[in-house]
Steps between C-alpha positions, in 0.01 A plus 500: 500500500573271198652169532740357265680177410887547451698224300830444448639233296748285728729398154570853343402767765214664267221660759158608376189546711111447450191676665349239726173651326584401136538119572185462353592638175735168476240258646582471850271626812673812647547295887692198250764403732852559379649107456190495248618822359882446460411168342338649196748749471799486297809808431428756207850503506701147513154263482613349834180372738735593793311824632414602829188707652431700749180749574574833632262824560609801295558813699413811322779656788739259394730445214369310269660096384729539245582199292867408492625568093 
C-alpha cells in the first residue's frame, strides 16, 4: 500500500496530491508532520498559503482521488 498526501487549497477549491515517498525530493523527511508541510506550501493555482493536508493509504481496490477541476 502507498500512502499519499492530499491538498486542497481552502481559497479556490484546487486539490492535488503528493506521494508521502517523494517528500524528500522537496527537502522534507517523508514522517514531516503536516502543520510543517502546509506551511511551506502555497496554491499552483491562486498563490494562497491557505491549504489543507491530510495522509491517506491508496487502495489499489479503490477508486482512486481525483482532484476537483
Amino acid at each position: 500500500m502507498h500512502t499519499r498526501i492530499a491538498v486542497d487549497c481552502l481559497t479556490c477549491g484546487h486539490s492535488a496530491s503528493i506521494g508521502q515517498d517523494e517528500l524528500p525530493s522537496i527537502g522534507l523527511a517523508e514522517d514531516t508532520p503536516l502543520v510543517v508541510l502546509t506551511k511551506r506550501l502555497t496554491c499552483r493555482t491562486c498563490g494562497s498559503g491557505s491549504v489543507r493536508a491530510f495522509r491517506y493509504v491508496e487502495d489499489e481496490e479503490a477508486p482512486p482521488l481525483i482532484p476537483r477541476g
